[in-house]
C-alpha positions as CSV (number, residue, x, y, z in Angstrom):
1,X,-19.4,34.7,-63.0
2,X,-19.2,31.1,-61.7
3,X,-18.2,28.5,-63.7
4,X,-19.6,25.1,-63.3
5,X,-16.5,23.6,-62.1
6,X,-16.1,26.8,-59.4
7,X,-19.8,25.9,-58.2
8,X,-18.8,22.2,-57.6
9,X,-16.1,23.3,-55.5
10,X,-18.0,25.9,-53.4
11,X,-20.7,23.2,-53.1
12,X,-18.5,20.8,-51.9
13,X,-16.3,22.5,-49.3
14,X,-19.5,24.2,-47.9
15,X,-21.2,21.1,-47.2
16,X,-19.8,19.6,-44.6
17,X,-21.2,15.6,-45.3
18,X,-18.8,15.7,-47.8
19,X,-15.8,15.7,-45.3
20,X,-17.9,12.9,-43.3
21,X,-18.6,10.7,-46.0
22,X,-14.3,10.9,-47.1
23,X,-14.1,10.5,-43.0
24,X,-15.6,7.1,-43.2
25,X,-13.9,5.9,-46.6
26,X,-10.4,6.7,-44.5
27,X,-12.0,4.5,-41.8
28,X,-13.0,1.9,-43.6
29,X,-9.1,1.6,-45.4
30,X,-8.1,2.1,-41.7
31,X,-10.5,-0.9,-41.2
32,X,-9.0,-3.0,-43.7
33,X,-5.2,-2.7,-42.7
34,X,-6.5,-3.1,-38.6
35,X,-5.7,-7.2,-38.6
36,X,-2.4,-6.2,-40.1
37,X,-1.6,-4.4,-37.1
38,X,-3.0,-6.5,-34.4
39,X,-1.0,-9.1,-36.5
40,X,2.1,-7.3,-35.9
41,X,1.4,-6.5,-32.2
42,X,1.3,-10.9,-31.3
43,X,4.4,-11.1,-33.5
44,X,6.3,-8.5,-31.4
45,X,5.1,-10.2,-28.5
46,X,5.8,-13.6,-29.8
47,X,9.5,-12.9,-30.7
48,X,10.4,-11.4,-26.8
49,X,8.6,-14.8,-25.2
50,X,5.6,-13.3,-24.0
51,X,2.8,-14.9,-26.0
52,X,3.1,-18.4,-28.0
53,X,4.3,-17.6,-31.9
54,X,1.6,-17.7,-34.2
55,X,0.9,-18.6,-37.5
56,X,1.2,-15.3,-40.1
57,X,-0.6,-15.1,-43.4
58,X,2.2,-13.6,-44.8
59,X,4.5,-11.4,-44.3
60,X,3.5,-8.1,-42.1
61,X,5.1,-5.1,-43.2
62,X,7.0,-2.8,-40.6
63,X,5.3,0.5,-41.7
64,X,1.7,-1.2,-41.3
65,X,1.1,0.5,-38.0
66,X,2.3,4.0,-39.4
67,X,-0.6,3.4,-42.9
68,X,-3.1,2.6,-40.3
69,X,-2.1,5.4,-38.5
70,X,-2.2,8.0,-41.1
71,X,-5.7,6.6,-42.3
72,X,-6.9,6.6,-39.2
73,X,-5.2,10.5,-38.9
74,X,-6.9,11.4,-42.1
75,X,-10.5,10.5,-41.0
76,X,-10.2,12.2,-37.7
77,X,-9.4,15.4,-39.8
78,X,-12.2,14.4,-41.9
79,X,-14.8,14.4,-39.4
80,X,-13.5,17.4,-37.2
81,X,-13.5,19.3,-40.6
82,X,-16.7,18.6,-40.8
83,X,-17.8,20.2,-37.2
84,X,-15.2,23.1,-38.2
85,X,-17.5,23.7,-41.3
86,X,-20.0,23.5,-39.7
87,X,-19.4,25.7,-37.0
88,X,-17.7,28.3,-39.7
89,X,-20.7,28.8,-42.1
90,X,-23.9,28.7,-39.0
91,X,-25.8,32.2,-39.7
92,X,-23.0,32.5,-43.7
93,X,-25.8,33.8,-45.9
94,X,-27.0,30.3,-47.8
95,X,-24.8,28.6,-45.3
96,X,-21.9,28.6,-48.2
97,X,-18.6,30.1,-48.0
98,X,-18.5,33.2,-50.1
99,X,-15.0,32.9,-51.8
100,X,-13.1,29.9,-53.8
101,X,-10.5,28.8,-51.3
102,X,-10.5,26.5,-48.2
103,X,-10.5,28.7,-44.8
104,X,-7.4,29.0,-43.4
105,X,-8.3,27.3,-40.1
106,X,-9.7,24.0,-42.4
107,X,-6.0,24.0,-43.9
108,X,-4.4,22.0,-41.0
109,X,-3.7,18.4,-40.4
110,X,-3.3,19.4,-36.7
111,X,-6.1,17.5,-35.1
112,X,-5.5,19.1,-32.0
113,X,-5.9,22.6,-33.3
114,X,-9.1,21.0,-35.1
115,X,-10.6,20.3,-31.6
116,X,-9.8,23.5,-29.9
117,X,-11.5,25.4,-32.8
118,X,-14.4,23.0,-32.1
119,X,-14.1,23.4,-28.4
120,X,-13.8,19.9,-28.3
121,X,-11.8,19.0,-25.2
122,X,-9.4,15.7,-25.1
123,X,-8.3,14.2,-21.9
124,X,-4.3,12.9,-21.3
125,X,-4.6,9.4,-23.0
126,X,-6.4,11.2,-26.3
127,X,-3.8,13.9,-25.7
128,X,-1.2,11.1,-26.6
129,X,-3.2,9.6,-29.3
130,X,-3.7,13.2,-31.2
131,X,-0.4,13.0,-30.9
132,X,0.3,9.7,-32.8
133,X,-2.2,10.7,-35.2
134,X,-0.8,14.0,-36.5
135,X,2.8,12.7,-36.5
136,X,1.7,10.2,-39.0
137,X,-0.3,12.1,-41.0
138,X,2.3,15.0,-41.2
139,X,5.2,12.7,-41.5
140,X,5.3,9.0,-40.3
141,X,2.7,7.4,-42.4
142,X,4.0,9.1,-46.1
143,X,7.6,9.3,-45.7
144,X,10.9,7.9,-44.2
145,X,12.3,10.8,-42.6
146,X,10.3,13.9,-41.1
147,X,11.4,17.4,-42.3
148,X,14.2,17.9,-39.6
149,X,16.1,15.9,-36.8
150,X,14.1,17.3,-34.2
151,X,10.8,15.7,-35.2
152,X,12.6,12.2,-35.5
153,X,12.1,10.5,-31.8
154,X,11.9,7.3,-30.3
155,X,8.1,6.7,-29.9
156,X,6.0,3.6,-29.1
157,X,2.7,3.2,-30.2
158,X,1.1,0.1,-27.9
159,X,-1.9,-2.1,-28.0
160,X,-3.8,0.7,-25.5
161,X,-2.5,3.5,-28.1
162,X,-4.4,1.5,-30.7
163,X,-7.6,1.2,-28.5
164,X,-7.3,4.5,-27.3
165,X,-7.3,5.7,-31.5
166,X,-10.5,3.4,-32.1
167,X,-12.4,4.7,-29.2
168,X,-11.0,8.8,-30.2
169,X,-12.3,8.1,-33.7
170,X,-15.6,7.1,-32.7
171,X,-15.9,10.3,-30.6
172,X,-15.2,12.1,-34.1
173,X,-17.4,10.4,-36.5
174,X,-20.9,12.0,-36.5
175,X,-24.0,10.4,-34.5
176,X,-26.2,10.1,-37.7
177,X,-28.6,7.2,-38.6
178,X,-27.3,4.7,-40.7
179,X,-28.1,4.9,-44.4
180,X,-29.2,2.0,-46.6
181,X,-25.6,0.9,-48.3
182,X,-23.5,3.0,-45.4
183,X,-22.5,0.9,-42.9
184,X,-20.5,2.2,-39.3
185,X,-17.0,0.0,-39.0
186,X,-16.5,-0.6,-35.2
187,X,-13.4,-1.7,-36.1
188,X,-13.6,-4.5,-33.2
């Protein structure tokens, strides 16, 4: 017998513009923190001599590039979920999953598995993004230290890293018409 709180659930993961509409909250925090890390890219600049210091409003955390990161991780997830449901549940009988848990291919924060499940190919500069993307969400954006050594390496992540992660978001979030109250962050 279902419970109330077991229907909720089912109706939920089923419905795949729930995982949209918690794609664009994690792009709007994204959105928020995205001065913050443009902020941080003239400072580094600044402090080798190649662009004029400027004047902060305060000051920029280290980590702000790996939060913005992992938000911006989380929403790609989000909306390739989304196409993952989707895609799961076309001809499901009441297009609902039948049992109470989260298919095993939806429990991933690999964004690149998300897009080969969706067929969704990425091209060597994505590639390199995904990249950037899961290692925050998995790791670089939460905690210090990763699990082992191994995943601890140098890595860069650039001004064309942070374009490239715009643009490959917008790729993810779903063409749809904008509602009254919703509003698309371009994230300019």
């Amino acid at each position: 017998m279902a419970t109330p709180s077991s229907e909720h659930f089912t109706t939920k993961l089923s419905d795949h513009r729930y995982w949209i509409e918690k794609g664009f909250d994690l792009h709007q925090g994204a959105c928020a923190v995205q001065e913050l890390v443009i902020q941080s890219f003239h400072a580094a600049r600044a402090d080798v001599g190649l662009e004029p210091p400027i004047a902060s409003k305060g000051e920029i955390r280290p980590g702000i590039t790996e939060v913005y990161l992992l938000l911006m991780g989380y929403a790609a997830e989000c909306f390739l979920k989304a196409r993952l449901i989707r895609k799961l549940l076309r001809g499901s009988k009441g297009h609902r999953f039948a049992s109470l848990s989260i298919p095993k291919k939806v429990k991933t924060h690999s964004i690149k598995q998300l897009c080969l499940d969706i067929e969704l190919s990425l091209n060597s500069r994505e590639a390199r993004v995904v990249s950037l993307l899961e290692e925050a969400v998995v790791w670089g954006g939460r905690y210090p230290i990763p699990v082992s050594p191994a995943q601890l390496k140098p890595r860069m992540f650039s001004e064309s890293d942070f374009d490239g992660a715009r643009k490959l978001l917008q790729r993810f979030m779903p063409r749809q018409k904008s509602k009254p109250g919703l509003q698309l962050i371009s994230g300019t």
